[in-house]
C-alpha positions in Angstrom: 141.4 91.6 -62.4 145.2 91.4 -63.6 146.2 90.2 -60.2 143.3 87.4 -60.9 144.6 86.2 -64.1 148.3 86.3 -62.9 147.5 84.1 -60.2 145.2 81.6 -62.0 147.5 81.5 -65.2 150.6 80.7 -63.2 148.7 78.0 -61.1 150.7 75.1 -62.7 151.8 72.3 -60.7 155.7 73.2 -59.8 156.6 69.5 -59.7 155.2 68.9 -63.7 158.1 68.2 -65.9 158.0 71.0 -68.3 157.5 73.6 -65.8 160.5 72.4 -63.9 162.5 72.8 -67.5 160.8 76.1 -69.0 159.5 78.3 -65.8 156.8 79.5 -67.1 155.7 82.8 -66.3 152.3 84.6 -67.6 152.3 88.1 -69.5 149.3 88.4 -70.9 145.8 86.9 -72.6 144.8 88.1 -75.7 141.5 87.1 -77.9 143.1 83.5 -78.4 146.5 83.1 -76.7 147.9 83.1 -72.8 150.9 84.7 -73.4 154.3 83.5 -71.2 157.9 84.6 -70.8 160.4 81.4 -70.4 163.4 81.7 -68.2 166.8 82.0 -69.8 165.0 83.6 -73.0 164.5 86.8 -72.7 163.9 87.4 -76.6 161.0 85.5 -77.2 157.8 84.7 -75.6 155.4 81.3 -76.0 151.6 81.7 -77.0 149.1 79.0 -76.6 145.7 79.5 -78.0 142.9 78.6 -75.8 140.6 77.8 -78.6 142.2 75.1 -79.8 142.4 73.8 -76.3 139.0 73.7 -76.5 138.3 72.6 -79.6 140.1 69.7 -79.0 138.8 68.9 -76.0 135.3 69.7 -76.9 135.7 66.7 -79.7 137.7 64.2 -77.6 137.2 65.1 -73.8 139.4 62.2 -72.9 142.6 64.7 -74.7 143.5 62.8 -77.3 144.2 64.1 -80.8 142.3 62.3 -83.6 144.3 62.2 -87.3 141.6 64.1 -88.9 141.7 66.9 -86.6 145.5 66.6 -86.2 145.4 67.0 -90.4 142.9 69.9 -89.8 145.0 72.2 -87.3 148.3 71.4 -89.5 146.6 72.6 -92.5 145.4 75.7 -90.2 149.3 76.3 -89.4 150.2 76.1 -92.7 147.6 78.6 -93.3 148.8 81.3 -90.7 152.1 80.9 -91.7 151.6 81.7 -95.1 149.0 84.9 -93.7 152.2 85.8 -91.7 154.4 86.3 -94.4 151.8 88.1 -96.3 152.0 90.4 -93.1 155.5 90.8 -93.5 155.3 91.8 -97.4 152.4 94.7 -96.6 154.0 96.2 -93.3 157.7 95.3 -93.3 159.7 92.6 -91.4 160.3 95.3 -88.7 157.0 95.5 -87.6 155.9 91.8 -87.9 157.5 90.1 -85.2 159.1 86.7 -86.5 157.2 83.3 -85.1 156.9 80.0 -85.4 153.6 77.6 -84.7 153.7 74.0 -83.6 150.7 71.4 -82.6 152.0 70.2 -79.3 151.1 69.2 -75.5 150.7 72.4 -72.4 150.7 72.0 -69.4 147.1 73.0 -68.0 146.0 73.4 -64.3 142.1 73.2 -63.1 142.0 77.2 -62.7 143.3 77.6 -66.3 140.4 75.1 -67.4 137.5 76.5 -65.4 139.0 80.4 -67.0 139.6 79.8 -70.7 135.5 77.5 -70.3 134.1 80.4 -68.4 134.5 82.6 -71.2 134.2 80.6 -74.4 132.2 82.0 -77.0 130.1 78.4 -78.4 129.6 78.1 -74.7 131.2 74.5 -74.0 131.3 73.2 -71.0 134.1 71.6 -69.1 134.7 68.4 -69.6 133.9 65.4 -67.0 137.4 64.8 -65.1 138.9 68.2 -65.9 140.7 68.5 -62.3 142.5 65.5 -63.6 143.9 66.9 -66.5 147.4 67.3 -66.9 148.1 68.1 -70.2 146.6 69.2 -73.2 147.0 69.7 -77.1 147.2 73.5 -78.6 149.0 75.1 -81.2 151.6 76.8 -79.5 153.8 80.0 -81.0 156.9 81.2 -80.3 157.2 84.9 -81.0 160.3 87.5 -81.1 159.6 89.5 -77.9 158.0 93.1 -78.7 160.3 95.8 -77.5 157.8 98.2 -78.1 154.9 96.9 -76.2 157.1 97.6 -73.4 157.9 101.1 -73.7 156.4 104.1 -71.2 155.1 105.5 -74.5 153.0 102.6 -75.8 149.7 103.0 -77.1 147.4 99.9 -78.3 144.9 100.7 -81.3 142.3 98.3 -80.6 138.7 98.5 -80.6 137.3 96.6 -77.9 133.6 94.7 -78.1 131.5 94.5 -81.5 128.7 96.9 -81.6 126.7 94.5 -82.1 127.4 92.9 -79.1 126.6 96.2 -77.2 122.9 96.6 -77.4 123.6 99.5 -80.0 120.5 101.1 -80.9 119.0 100.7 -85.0 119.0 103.4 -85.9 122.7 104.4 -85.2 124.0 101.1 -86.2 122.2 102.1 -89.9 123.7 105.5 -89.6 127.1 104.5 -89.1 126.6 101.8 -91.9 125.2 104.7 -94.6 128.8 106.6 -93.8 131.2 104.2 -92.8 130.7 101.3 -95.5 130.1 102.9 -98.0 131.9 106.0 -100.1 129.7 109.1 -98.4 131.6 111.4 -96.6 132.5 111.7 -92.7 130.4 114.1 -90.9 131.4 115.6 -87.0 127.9 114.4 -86.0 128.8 110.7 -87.0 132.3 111.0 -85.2 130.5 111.5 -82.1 128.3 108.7 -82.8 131.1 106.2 -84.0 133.1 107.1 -80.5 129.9 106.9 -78.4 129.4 103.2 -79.5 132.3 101.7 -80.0 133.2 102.1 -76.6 130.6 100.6 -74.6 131.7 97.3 -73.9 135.5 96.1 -74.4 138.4 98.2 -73.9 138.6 100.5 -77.2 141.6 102.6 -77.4 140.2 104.4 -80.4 139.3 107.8 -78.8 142.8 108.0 -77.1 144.2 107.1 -80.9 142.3 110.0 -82.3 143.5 112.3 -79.6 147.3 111.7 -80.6 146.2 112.1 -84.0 145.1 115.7 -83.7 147.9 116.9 -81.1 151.1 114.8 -82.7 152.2 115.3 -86.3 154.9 112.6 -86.5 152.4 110.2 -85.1 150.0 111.1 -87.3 152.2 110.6 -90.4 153.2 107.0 -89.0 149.3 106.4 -88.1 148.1 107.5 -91.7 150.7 105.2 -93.3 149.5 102.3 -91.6 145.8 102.5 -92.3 147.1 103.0 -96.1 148.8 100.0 -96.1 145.9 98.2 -93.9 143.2 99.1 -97.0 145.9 98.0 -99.4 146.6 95.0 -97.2 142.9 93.7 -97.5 142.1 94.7 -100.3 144.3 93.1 -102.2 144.3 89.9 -100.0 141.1 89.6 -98.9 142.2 89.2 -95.5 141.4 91.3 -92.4 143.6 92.3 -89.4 142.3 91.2 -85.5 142.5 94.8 -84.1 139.6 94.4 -81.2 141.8 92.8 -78.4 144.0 95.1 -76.6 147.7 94.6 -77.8 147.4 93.3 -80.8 148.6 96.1 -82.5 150.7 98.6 -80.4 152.9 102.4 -81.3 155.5 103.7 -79.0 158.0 106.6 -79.7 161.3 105.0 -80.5 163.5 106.3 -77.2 166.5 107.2 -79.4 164.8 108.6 -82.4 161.9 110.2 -81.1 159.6 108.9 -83.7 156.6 106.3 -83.5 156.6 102.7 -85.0 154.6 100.3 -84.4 154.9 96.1 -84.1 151.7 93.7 -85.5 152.2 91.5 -82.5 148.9 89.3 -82.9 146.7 90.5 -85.8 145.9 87.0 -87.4 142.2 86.5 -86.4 141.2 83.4 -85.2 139.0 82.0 -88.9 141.7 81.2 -91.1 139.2 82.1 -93.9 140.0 85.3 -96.0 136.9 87.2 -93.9 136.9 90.2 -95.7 136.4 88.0 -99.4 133.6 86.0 -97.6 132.0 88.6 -96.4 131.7 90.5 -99.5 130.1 87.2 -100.8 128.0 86.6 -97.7 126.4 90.3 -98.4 125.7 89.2 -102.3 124.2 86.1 -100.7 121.6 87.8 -98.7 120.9 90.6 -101.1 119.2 87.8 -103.2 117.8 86.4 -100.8 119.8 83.3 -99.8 120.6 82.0 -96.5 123.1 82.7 -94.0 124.8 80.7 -91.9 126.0 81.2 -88.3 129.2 81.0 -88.7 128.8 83.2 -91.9 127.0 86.1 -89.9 129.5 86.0 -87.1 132.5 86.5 -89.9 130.6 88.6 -91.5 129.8 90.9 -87.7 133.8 90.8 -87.4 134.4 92.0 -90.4 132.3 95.2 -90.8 133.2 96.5 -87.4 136.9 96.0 -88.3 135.9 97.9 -91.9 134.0 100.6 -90.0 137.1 101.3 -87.9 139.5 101.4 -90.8 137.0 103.7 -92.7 136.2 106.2 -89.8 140.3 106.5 -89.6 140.3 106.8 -93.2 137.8 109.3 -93.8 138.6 111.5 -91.2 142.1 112.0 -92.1 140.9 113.0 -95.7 142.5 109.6 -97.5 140.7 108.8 -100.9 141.6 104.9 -100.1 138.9 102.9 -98.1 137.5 99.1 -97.8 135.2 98.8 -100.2 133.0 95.8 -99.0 129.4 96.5 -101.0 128.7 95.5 -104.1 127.4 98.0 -106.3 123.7 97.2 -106.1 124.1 96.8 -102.0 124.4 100.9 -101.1 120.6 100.7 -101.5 120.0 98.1 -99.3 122.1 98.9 -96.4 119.2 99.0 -94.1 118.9 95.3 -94.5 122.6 94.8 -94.1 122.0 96.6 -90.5 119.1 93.9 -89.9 121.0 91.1 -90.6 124.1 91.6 -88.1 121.9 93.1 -85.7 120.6 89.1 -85.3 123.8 87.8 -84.5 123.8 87.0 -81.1 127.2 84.1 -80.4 130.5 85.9 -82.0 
């Protein structure tokens, strides 16, 4: 499948302008972003996120940009920015790499259009003359190159598809919601349930995470730091990290001096809205009974499996610090809660 993507995300048109000037050359896809190295810059690579492509696209299929929508994404850019320094203030500049966004014209090919359509979540379809297309607008990042993610010793901690998304069964979905989002206690039974499910679809690296844990000290010392600063992180902003792609957040062992760090290479989630703040509102909404939205359900899916992660890691190395996403009055109704994301079916 690697191959695949290599040869479909390099499929540009050698005689296009900018490829003549840049030489673009694919890494990697994340979530959001095809990821490229450009020759003569080693130190930094260029991200462009499919999802404006297509949100673009799916409003003016002809390309163009409208003002309002151009106002939109700058306010959107202004927005990650500002979530990027907050990254920086939490975890260190070390491990944020540095980055820079801009609204601006790719070059596309038909393979790369038919790809990033095949696979969009609001399923969109292509739009009439695609093969035509040349060029389209995206927000485009450059981004300090990761020394780490190429290391023999790096390790992603991502974990993979929702739950929901995998045709988890009720009753363990409520089981892992009575322990994991809320303040009861971790017990081995559940650990064998949270590893059985959150592995069935995506690539989770959780299990492999856990391993290191239990057989590496100095890893686990680095590993407990950074879930303590993630519950600090959004707690106190509200915000939560995008940790289900592969790569998004990677360890290695420093080569000279034998101990792990890590680099938050592309943990801003796609909503620019503080998820973990709406969702605790989103649950007071449907406690009493009010409606929920789509787009409020699928923030809200997003952010309990990234809060069940965080708390499993949490409560299993014995911290006293977790996400506390329940109001009071919602431990009793967790049940519901289950119910609810349980009907989300588009993420």
């Amino acid at each position: 499948m690697e191959k695949i993507h290599h040869e479909i995300f390099n499929s540009f048109n050698p005689e296009r302008e900018k490829i003549k000037l840049y030489n673009p050359k694919y890494l990697d896809k994340g979530g959001d972003h095809l990821v490229y190295e450009i020759e003569g810059h080693p130190d930094i690579v260029i991200k462009a996120s499919t999802f404006k492509i297509k949100d673009i696209l799916s409003e003016n299929p002809n390309g163009q940009i409208e003002p309002h929508l151009e106002n939109k994404i700058s306010e959107e850019i202004l927005q990650k920015n500002s979530k990027n320094r907050n990254l920086k203030k939490y975890f260190g500049e070390k491990a944020v790499l540095s980055e820079k966004r801009y609204l601006t014209k790719v070059t596309i090919s038909p393979m790369i259009m038919e790809e990033i359509f095949s696979c969009d979540w609001k399923h969109r379809t292509l739009p009439e003359g695609y093969q035509e297309t040349k060029e389209v607008w995206t927000v485009a990042t450059i981004q300090k190159k990761s020394e780490i993610i190429t290391s023999p010793t790096a390790i992603s901690f991502n974990f993979g598809g929702f739950m929901e998304e995998n045709n988890i069964e009720l009753g363990s979905l409520d089981v892992l919601n009575q322990t994991l989002l809320s303040g009861a206690g971790l017990e081995h039974s559940e650990s064998d349930l949270f590893f059985k499910n959150v592995n069935i679809v995506g690539k989770s690296n959780l299990k492999n995470i856990n391993d290191l844990i239990t057989s590496d000290e100095s890893f686990k010392n680095v590993f407990e730091d950074l879930i303590l600063k993630i519950i600090k992180y959004t707690n106190e902003t509200g915000d939560i990290m995008a940790l289900a792609g592969v790569n998004n957040l990677v360890f290695s062992k420093n080569s000279e001096s034998g101990l792990w760090e890590y680099n938050l290479i592309d943990v801003l989630p796609v909503h620019t809205e503080k998820m973990f703040e709406v969702s605790k509102k989103v649950i007071g909404k449907y406690l009493i009974g009010e409606h929920i939205d789509e787009l409020e359900r699928t923030i809200l899916v997003k952010t309990l499996n990234y809060v069940r992660v965080i708390n499993f890691f949490a409560k299993s190395l014995g911290l006293k610090e977790v996400l506390n996403i329940l109001p009071h009055e919602g431990h009793d109704n967790l049940k519901k809660l289950t119910n609810l994301v349980s009907k989300a079916k588009h993420f």
